[in-house]
C-alpha positions as CSV (number, residue, x, y, z in Angstrom):
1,X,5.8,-72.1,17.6
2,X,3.0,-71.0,19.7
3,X,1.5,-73.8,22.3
4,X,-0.8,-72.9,25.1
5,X,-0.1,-73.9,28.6
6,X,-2.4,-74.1,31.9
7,X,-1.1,-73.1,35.3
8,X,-2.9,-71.8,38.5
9,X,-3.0,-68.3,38.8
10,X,-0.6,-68.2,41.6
11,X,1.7,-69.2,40.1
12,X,1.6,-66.5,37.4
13,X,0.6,-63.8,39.9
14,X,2.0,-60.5,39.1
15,X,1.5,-58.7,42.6
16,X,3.9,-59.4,45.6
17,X,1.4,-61.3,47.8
18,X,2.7,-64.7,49.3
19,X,0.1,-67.6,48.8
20,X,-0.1,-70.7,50.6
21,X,-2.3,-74.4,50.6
22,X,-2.5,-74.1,46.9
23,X,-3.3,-70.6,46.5
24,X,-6.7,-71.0,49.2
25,X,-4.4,-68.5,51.6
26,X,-3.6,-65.4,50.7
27,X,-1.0,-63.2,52.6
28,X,0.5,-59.8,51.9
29,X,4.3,-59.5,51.2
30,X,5.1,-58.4,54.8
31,X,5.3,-62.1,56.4
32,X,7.8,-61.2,58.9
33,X,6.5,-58.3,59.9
34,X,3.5,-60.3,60.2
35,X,5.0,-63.4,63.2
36,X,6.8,-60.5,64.4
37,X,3.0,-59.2,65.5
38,X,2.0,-62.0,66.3
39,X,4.8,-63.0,68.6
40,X,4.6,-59.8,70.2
41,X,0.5,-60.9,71.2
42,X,1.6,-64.4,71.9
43,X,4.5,-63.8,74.1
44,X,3.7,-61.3,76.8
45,X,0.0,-63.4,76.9
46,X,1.8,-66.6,77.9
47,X,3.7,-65.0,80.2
48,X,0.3,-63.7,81.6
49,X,-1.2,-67.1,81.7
50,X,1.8,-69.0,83.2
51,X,2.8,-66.5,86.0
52,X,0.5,-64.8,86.8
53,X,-2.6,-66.5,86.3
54,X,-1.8,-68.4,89.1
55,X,-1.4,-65.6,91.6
56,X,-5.2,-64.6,90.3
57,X,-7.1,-68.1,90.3
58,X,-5.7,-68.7,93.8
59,X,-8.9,-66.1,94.8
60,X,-12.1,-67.6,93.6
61,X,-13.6,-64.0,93.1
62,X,-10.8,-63.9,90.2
63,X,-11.8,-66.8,88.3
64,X,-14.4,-65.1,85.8
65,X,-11.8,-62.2,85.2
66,X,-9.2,-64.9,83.3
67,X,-11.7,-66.3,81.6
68,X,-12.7,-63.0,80.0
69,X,-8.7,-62.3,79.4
70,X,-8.6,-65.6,77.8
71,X,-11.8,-64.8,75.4
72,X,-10.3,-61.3,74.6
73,X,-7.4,-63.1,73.4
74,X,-8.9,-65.2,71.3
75,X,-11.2,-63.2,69.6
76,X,-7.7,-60.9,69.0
77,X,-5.7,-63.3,67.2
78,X,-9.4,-64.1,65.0
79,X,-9.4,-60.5,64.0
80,X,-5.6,-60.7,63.2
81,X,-6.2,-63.2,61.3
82,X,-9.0,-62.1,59.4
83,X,-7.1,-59.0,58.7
84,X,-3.8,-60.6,57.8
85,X,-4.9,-63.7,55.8
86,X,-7.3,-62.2,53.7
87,X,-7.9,-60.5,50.1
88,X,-8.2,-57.0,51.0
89,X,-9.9,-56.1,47.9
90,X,-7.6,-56.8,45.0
91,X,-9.5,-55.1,41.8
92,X,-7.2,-57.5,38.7
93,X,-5.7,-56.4,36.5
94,X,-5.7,-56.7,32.7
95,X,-2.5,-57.6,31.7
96,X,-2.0,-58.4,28.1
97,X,-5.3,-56.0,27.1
98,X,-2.4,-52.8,25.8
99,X,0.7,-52.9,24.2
100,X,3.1,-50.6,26.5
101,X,3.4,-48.4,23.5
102,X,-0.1,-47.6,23.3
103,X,-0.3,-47.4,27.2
104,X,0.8,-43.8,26.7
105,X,-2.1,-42.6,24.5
106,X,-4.5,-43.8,26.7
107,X,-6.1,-40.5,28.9
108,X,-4.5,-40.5,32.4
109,X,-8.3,-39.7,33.7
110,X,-12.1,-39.5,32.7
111,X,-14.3,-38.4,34.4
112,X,-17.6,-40.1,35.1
113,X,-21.0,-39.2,36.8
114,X,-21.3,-41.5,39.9
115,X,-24.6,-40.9,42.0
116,X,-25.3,-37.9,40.8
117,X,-21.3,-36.9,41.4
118,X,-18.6,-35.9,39.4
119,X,-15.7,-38.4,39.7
120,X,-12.0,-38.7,38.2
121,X,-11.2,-42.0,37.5
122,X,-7.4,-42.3,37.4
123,X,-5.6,-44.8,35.0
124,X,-3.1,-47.1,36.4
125,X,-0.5,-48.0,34.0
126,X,0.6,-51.0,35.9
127,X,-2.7,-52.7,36.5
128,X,-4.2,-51.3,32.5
129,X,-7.3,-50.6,34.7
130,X,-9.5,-47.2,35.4
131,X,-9.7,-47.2,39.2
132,X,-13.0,-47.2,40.4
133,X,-13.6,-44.1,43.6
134,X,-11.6,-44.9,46.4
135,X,-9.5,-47.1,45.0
136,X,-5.9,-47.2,45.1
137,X,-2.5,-48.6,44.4
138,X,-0.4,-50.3,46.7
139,X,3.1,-50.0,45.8
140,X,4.5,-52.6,48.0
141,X,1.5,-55.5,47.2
142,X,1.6,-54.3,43.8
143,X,-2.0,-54.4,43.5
144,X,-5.2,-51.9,43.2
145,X,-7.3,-52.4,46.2
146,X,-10.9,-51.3,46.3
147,X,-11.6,-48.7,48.5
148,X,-7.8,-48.6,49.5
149,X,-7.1,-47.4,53.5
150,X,-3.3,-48.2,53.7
151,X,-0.7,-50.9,53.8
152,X,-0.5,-51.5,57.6
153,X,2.8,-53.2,58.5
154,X,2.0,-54.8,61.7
155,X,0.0,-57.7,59.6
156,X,1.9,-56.8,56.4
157,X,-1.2,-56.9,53.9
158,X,-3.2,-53.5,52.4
159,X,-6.4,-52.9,54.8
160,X,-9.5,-52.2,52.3
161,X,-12.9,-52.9,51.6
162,X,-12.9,-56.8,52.5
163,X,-10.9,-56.6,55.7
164,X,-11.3,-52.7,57.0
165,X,-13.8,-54.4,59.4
166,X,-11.6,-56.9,60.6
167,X,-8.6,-54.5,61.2
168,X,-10.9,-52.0,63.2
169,X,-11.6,-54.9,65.4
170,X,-8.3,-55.9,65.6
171,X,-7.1,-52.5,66.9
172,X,-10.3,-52.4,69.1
173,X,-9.4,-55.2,70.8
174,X,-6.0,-54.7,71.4
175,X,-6.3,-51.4,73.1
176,X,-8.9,-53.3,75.4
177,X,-6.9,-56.2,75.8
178,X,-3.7,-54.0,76.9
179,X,-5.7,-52.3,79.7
180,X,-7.4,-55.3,80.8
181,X,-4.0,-57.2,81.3
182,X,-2.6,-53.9,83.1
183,X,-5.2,-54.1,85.4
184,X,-5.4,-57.9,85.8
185,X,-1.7,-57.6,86.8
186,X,-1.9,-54.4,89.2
187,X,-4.7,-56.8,91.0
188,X,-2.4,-59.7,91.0
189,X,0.7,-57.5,92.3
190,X,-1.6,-56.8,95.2
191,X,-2.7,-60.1,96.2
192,X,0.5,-61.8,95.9
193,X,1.3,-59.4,98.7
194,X,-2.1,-59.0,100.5
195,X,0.0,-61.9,103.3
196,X,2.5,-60.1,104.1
197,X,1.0,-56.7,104.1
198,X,-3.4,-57.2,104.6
199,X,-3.8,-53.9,106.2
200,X,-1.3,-51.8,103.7
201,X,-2.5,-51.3,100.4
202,X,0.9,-49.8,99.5
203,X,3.3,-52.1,101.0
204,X,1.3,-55.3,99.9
205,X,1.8,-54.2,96.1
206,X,5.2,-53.4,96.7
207,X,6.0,-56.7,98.5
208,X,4.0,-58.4,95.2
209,X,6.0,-56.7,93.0
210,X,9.4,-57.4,94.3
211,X,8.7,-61.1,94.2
212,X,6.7,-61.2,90.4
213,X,9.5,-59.7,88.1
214,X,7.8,-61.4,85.4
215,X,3.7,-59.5,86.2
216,X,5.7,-56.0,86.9
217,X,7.2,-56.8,83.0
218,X,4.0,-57.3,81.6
219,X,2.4,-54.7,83.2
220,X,5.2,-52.4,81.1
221,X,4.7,-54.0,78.3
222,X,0.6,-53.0,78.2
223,X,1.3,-49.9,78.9
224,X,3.6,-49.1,76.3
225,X,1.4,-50.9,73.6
226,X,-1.4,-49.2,74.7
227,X,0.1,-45.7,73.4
228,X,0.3,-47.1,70.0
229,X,-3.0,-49.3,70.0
230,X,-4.9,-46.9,72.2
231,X,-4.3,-43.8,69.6
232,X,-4.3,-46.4,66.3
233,X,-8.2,-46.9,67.9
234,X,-9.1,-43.2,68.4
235,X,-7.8,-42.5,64.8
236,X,-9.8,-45.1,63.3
237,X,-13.0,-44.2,65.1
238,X,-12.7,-40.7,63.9
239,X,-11.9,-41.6,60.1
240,X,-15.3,-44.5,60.4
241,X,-17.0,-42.0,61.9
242,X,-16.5,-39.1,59.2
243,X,-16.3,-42.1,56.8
244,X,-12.9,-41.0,55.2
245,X,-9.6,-43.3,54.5
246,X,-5.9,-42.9,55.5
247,X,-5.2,-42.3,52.4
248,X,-7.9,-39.6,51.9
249,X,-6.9,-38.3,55.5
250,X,-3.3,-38.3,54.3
251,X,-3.7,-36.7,50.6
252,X,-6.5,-34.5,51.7
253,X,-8.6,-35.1,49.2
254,X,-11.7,-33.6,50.8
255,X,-10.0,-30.4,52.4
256,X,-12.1,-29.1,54.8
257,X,-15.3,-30.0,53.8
258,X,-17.3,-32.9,54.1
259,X,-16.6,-36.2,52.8
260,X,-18.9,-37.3,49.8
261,X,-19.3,-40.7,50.9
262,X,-20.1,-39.6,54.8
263,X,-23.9,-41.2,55.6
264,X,-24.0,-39.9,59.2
265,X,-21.9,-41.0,62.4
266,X,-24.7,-44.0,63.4
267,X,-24.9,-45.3,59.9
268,X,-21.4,-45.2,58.9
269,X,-20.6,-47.2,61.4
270,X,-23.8,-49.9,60.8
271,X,-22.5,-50.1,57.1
272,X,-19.1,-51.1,57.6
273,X,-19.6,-53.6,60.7
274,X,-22.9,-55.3,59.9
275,X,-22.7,-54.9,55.9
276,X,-22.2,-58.3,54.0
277,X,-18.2,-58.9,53.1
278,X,-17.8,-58.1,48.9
279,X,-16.6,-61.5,46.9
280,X,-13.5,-62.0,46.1
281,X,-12.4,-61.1,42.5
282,X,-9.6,-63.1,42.9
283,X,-9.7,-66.8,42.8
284,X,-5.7,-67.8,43.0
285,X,-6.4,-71.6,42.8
286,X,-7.8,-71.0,39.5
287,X,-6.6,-72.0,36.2
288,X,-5.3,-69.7,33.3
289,X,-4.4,-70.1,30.0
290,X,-1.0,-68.9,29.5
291,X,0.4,-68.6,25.6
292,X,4.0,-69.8,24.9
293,X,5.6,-67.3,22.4
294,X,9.2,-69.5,22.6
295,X,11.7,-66.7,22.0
296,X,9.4,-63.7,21.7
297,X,8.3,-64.4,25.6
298,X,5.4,-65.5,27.1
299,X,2.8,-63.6,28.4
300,X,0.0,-64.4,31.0
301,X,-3.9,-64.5,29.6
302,X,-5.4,-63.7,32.8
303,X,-9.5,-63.8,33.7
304,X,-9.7,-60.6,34.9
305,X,-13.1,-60.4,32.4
306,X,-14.8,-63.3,34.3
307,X,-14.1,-61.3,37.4
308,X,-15.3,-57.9,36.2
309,X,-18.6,-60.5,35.3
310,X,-19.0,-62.1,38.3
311,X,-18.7,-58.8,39.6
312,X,-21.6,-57.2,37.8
313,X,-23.8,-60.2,37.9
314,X,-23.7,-60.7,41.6
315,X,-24.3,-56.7,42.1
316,X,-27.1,-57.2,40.1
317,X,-28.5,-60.3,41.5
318,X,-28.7,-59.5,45.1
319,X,-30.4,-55.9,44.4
320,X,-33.6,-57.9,42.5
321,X,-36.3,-55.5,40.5
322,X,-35.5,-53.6,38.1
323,X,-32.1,-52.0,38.1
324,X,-30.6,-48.6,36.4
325,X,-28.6,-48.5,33.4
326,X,-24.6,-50.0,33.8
327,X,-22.2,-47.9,33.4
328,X,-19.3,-48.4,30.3
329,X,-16.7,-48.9,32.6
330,X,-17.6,-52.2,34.5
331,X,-15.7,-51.7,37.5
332,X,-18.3,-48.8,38.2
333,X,-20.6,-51.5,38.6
334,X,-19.8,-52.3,42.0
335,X,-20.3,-49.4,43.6
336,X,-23.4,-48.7,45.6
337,X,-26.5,-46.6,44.2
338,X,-28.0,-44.3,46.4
């Protein structure tokens, strides 16, 4: 006997993402590796605030230089935030649209003309979706991501199309934040010793280092972070710049030649910071209609079509006038015309 029941889609998720407030948060399965992230930003910073703020604000000259450590901070843990709590792109899936023993007639590619370009779609057999260009699966979220980059596990979620931005920020910001500190303490060292030494430049940063254990730590700690987040940045602003992926960079998909999606240095970079954010085609607080099949199993009846709709209507809507032909596969619908 077959009866039909309704649950959120959260709770039926098939991926490996963690959800939270009722499915309105979404996180990616790396939550540890996430606090341990943000404990590594939170600590050393409140050491910087409590010990050696002090030294600094004690010199009115020094006043405005905490406050702009303080707004760097912030502004890092909004972009870690935006990059970690976010949907990075999820394309759903279609389960329930092939029987697994017909999965293995279905081609493993086609090939479609995008923008005047060739293209190979792949087909994912875990998702039962043609992924559109870029596109790519995570094996540890379990999920196709739109224009995939790679599953960075310092927040522990996929970085792609919706939160690419974010994480470049992030990494921006952190390099920035690591030399600002490091020089914020070096400045601190010195004038915790400037009494005992004012006409020694040398033995006055000695003297303030001996007696600040706790700003000579921090000052260690921003320079080995800034060997990770300093080279992290440079490699990102080369990929933006030549407006190729990790995971392109990786697989070398383009070889030596040009990337196909590459619009120039200035506006590459204009497209992914000031471009609008995609929607969502995931909406986890949702309901779905799942059928009870009692001892045959149940099986999940998931609106991946009402996102592949919203999908097309809203690429539609926005660009106004009269618009070109859709291609068969709606997911292709998404993509930009040039």
């Amino acid at each position: 006997m077959k009866s039909n029941l309704i649950a959120r889609r959260y709770h039926v998720w098939p991926g490996n993402n963690i959800f939270c407030c009722y499915g309105r948060v979404m996180l990616g399965p790396g939550i540890y590796a996430c606090i341990g992230t943000l404990l590594l930003i939170i600590v050393p910073s409140t050491l910087f605030f409590s010990k050696t703020c002090p030294i600094l604000l004690s010199h009115q000259d020094s006043v405005a230089l905490v406050v702009i450590a303080a707004i760097l901070l912030i502004l890092l843990l909004y972009f870690f935030f935006r990059t970690a709590v976010c949907d990075p792109g999820i394309i759903p899936r279609r389960d329930g649209y092939l029987d697994a023993r017909l999965q293995r007639l279905v081609p493993s590619a086609q090939g479609v003309v995008v923008n005047g370009r060739v293209m190979t779609l792949k087909y994912c057999t875990t998702c039962n979706i043609y992924r559109p260009p870029r596109c790519s699966h995570c094996k540890i979220c379990d999920n196709c991501v739109d224009r995939f980059d790679h599953h960075c596990p310092w927040v522990g979620n996929c970085i792609g199309r919706r939160n690419y931005r974010w994480f470049l920020f992030f990494t921006l910001d952190s390099a920035i934040y690591a030399i600002y500190l490091f020089a914020l303490c070096i400045r601190a060292l010195y004038l915790a010793g400037l009494e005992a030494a004012p006409y020694d430049v040398v033995s006055a940063f000695i003297t303030g280092a001996s007696s600040n254990p706790s700003t000579v730590s921090i000052a260690i700690v921003c320079v080995l972070s800034l060997f990770f987040t300093g080279a992290l940045s440079a490699f990102h602003i080369y990929l933006l710049s030549a407006n190729i992926t990790t995971n392109e960079h990786m697989k070398g998909v383009f070889g030596d030649s040009e990337s196909f999606y590459n619009k120039g240095c200035q506006e590459n970079w204009l497209e992914t910071i000031f471009d609008p954010v995609p929607e969502s085609l995931v909406d986890a607080a949702e309901s779905v209609v799942c059928e009870d099949q009692g001892a045959e199993g149940s099986s999940m009846l998931p609106l991946a079509q009402a996102a592949e709709l919203r999908m097309v209507t809203t690429t539609a809507e926005q660009a106004g006038g009269d618009q070109p032909e859709p291609y068969d596969n709606p997911l292709l619908n998404r993509l930009p015309r040039m």
